[in-house]
N, C-alpha and C positions, 0 to 999 in steps of 0.2 A: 453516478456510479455506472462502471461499466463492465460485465459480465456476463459473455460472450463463450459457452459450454463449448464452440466450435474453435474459437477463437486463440484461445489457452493463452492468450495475454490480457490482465484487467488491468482496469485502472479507474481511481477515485478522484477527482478534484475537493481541495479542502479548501474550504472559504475565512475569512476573516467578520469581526461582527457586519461590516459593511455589503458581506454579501460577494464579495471580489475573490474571484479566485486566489491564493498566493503560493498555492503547489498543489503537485498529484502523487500520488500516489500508486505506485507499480508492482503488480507480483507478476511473475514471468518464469518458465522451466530456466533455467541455470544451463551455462555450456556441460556443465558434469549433471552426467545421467543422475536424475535421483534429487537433485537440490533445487531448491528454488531462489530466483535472486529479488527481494523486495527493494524498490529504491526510492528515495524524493526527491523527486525534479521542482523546482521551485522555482517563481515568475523570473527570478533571476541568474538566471541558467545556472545555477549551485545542483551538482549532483550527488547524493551522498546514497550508498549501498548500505544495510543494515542488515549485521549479522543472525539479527532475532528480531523476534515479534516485542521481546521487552526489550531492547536496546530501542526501538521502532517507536513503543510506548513514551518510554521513558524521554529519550529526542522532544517530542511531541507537548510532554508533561513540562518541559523545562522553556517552550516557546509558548506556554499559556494558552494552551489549545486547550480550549471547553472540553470537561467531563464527556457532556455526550456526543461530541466530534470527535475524541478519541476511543469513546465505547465505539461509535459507527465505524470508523476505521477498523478496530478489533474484528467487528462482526464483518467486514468488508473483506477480510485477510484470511479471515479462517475461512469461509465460503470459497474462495479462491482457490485457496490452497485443497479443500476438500473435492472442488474440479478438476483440479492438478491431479489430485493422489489417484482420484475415480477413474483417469482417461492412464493413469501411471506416465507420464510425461515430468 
């Protein structure tokens, strides 16, 4: 996880049971003042923007991502997002 107060772009790598990366995970300010753009970049260049945190989840829930890879993520997004909102960016 990476979470960089200066930085104002995070980003999480999610693993599979083997330990291997198979995507990351992005929150980033949005070209419109005020929003934020979360996305999944995925080991095979698939990029998909997500309108919400539960659209985000739910993605996640339907590729069989373990309960606490998906809590982690949660808690990954909101922290983010509460750096975002702190700096207003």
């Amino acid at each position: 996880m990476n979470i960089d107060e200066n930085n104002f772009l995070f980003s999480m790598d999610l693993k599979d049971e083997n330990d291997e990366i198979w995507a990351t995970i992005s929150v980033a300010p949005s070209k419109d003042p005020g929003n934020r753009d979360i996305l999944l970049i995925d080991v095979n260049n698939i990029n998909i923007s997500f309108r919400s945190i539960t659209e985000l989840m739910n993605f996640l829930q339907k590729k069989k991502v373990p309960y606490k890879d998906r809590k982690d993520t949660l808690d990954f997004i909101a922290n983010s997002l509460i750096i975002l909102e702190k700096n207003q960016l």
